[in-house]
N, C-alpha and C positions, 0 to 999 in steps of 0.2 A: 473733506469727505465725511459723511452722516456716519453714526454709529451703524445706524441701521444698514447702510449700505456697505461698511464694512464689513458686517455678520455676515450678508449676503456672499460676499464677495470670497471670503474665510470658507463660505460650507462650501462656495464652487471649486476653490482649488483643494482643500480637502477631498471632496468627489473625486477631482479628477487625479492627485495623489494617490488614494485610494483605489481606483479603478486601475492604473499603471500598476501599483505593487502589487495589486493580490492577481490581476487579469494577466498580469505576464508574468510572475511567479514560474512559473512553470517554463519559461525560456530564459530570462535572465540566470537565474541560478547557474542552468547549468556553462552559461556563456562568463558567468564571470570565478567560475570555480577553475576551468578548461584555461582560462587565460592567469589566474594566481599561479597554477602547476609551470605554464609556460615561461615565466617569469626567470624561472629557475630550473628549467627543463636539464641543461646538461648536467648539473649537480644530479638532478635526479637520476637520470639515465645511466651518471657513472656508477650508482649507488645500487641500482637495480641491474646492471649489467657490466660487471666490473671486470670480464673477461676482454671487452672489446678497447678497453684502457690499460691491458697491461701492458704498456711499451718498453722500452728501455729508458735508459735515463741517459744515455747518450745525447746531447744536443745536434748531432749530427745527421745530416740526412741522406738516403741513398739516392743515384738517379733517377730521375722518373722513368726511364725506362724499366729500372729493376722493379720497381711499387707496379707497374702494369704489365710487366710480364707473370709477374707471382698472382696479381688479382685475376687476371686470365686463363693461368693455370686452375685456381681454385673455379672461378665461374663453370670454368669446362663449357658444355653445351646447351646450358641454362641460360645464358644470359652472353651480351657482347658489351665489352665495358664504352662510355661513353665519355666520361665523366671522371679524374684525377684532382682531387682534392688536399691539400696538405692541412695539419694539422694547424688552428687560428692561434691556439695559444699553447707552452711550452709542457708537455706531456700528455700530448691529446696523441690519439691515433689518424695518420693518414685514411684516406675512403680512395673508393674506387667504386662510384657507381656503373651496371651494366641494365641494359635492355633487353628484357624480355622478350624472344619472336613470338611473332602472335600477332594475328589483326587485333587495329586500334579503332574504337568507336572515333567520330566525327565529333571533335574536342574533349576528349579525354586524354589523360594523363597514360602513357605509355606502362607495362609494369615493369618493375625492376627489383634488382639483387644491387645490395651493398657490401662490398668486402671492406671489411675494416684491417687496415696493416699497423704494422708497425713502421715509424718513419726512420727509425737508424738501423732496422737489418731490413728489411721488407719483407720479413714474416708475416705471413695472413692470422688474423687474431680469429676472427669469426666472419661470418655471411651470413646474410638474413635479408628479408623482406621487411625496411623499417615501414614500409606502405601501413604493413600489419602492425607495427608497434603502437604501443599505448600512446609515446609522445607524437607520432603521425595522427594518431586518432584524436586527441586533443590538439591539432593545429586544426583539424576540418573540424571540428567540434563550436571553434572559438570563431572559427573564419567563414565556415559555412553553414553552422547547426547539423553539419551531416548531410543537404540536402544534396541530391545526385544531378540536381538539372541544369547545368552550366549558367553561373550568373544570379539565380535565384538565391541563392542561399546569401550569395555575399548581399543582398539588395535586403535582407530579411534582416541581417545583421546589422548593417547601416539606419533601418527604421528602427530598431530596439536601440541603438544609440540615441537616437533622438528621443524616444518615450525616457529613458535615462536622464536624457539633461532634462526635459519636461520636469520628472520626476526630483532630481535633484532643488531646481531651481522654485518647484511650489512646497517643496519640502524645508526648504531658505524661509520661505514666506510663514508657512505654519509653525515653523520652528521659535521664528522671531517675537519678542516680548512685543505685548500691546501696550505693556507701558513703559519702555525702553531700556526696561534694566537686564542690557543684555550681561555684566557678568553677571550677576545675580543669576540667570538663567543657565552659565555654566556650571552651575552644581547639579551633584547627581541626582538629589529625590526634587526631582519638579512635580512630582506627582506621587499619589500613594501607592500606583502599582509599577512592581519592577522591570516587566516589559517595554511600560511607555518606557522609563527613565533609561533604562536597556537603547530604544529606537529614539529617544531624542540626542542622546550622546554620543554613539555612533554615526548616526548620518548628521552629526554635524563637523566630526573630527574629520570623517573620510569623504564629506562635500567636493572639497576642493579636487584629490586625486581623483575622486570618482567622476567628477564632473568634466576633467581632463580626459580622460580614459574614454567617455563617452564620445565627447569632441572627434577627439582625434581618432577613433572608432569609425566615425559616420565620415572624415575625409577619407580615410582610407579604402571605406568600401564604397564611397561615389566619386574620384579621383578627380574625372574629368568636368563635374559639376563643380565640385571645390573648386579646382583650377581655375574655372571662367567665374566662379563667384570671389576669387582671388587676382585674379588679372596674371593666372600664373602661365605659359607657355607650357607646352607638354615637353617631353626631353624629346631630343635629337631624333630619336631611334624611333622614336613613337608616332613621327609624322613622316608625310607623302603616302599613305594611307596603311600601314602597319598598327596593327591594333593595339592599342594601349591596355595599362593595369586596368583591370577591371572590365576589359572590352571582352569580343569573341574571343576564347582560346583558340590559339594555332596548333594544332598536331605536330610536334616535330616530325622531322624526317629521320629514317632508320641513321645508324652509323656506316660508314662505308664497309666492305666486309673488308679490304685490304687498302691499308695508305702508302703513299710514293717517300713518305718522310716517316723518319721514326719519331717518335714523341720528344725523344731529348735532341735530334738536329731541329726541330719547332722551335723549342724554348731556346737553342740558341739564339737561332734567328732575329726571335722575338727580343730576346735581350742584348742582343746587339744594335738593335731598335731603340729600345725603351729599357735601358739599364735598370734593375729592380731585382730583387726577392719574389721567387716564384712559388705564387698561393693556389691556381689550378691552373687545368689544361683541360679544354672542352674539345672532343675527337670529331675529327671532320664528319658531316654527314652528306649522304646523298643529294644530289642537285646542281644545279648550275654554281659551277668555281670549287669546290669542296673547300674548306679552309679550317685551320686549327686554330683553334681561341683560347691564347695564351694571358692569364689573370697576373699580373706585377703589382708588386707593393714596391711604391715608387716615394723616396725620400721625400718629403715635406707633403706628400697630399693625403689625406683622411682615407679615403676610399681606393681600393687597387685601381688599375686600368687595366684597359684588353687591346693586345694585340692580335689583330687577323693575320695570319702568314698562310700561305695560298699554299695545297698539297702538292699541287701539280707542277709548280717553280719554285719554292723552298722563298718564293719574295715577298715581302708585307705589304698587303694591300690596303692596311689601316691599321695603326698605330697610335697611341698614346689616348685612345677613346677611352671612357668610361663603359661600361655593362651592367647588365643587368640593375639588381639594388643600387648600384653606383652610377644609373642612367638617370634615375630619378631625381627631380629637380627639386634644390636645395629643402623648399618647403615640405615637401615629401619626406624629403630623407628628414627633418625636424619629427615630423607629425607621425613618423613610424619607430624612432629613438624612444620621445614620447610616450609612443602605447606599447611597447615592448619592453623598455628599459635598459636596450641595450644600451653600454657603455656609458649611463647615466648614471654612476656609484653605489653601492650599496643602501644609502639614504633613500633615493626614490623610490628605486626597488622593493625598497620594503613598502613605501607607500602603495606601490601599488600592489604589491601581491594582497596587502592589506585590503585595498578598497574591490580588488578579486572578489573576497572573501564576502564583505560587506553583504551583498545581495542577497545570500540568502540569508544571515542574520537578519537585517530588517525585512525581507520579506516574512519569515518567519515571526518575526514581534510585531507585523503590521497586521498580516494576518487576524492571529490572537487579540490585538486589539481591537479589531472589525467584531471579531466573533466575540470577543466580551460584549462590545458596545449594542451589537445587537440583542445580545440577550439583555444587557440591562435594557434598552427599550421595551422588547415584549414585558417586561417583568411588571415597567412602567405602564404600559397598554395594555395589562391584565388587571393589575389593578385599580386600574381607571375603570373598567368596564366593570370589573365587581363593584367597583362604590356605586354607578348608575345601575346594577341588579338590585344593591341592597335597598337606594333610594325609593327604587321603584317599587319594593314588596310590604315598603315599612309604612 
């Protein structure tokens, strides 16, 4: 390859580097600042709202019928609980999500009240709308950009992944020494100003997680395209024509206003079914069969399972399934571990809250380097044109 067509080839991905960082500036930012918070959202949430954490220390847990007779007490006529949640890790508070009455728009998300308990007396700690909280508003912030139109936002978010790896990957290329000495190139002053040396150091240490982040970004917000550009089958639940992640939202259906079973002969049932540790309980709702969906932590497998037990016969109509996050097929469940961090150690985590952060540091030092660079041009093309005034009057 000529010199000359290297230059070439150098100012085009520059351009197109440059058009990514400073033209989406104003979206990536706030997409990768929304998902550093996320990283580490219950730390945060405990630390801002440390009333809904104060449990006992008791390891012990009450019925689930007591946690939802007390969350129903509290909801009163606000809300009908839907939703029994036990606490993931040891001093967390139980939940009790409840439903809003109220007509629901045509895929929209139902509203609701969360009573946060205690899991070893079943005192209610607080109730709130987390719809409204700040970490509900940075999950649609990271997931959707906030856009209201079902589908759109997450389609918006999947293309700014790819302008990211785009960006990452001619950022690799401009980074890289022309005459191969890439340590040498690991030192900090590659240059006399502190910005570049600023944006060549960073986007080379957080390349890699950020390039990750991006990846795994763009499968999760195009599922079913990954999947067929993966050779991956959608999970169980998601076919005979039920919509998959990322497809049309379904409206749930309200909760029943009275069930035939109580919550705790459910979780019998169910675990006399599928012996396990009982992590939720989803309340029957309206429709053909009603049925309670009982979530188990089942010795030897990563992910709970659900059992259905039917309101109307106390009998399990299906058992030992997976649900929900635990529907999703293996690759999935990787590529969302991945871009969350969940259960990936404190090491990655940090990686990526870091490479969060990144966007706007280098947006910001790419910026400034554009807007230097351009002024030294004019400065260069004012001076050129004064030598051609002065040629011309001397």
């Amino acid at each position: 390859m000529t010199r000359s067509l290297l230059g070439r080839l150098r100012r085009l991905w520059l351009d197109v580097h440059l058009w990514l960082g400073v033209g989406l500036f104003v979206l990536t930012v706030p997409l990768g600042l929304s998902g550093a918070y996320l990283v580490w959202h219950d730390g945060f949430d405990r630390l801002t709202h440390p009333g809904r954490y104060a449990v006992s220390r008791s390891a012990e847990v009450v019925p689930a019928s007591t946690l939802l007779d007390a969350a129903r007490a509290a909801l009163g006529q606000r809300a009908t609980p839907t939703q029994l949640r036990l606490p993931e890790d040891e001093g967390g508070p139980a939940t009790v999500q409840g439903r809003v009455p109220g007509p629901v728009a045509a895929g929209a998300r139902p509203k609701t009240l969360t009573a946060f308990l205690d899991p070893a007396t079943g005192k209610v700690l607080e109730v709130v709308d987390t719809e409204a909280s700040f970490t509900r508003i940075m999950h649609r912030l990271h997931g959707q950009l906030l856009v209201t139109t079902p589908g759109l936002g997450r389609k918006i978010v999947g293309w700014l992944g790819w302008a990211m790896t785009v960006s990452c990957l001619t950022g690799l290329w401009l980074w890289w020494p022309r005459n191969g000495r890439v340590l040498k190139a690991l030192r900090w002053r590659r240059s006399p100003s502190t910005w570049n040396n600023l944006h060549h150091m960073v986007g080379f240490w957080v390349l890699v997680p950020l390039l990750i982040l991006s990846l795994t970004g763009v499968y999760i917000s195009f599922p079913q395209t990954a999947r067929a550009l993966f050779g991956v089958a959608p999970p169980a639940a998601q076919r005979g024509g039920m919509p998959g992640m990322g497809g049309p939202r379904r409206t749930p259906p309200p909760p029943l206003a009275e069930t035939r079973l109580t919550i705790d002969e459910a979780v019998q049932a169910a675990q006399a079914e599928t012996p396990g540790v009982l992590t939720a309980v989803t309340l029957p709702t309206k429709g053909k069969a009603p049925a309670w969906r009982v979530a188990l932590k089942v010795d030897g497998l990563d992910a709970p399972v659900t059992v259905r037990v039917d309101d109307a016969s106390g009998e399990v109509r299906q058992g030992g399934g997976p649900d929900g996050p635990a529907a999703q097929d293996p690759l999935s469940r990787w590529m969302r571990r991945l871009h969350d961090g969940d259960d990936m150690g404190p090491v990655w985590q940090a990686l990526i809250f870091l490479a969060g952060l990144a966007p706007a540091l280098l947006g910001t030092s790419g910026t400034i380097m554009w807007l230097h660079r351009r002024h030294l041009r004019k400065a260069i093309r004012h001076g050129h044109d004064a030598g051609h005034d002065t040629a011309a009057t001397s």
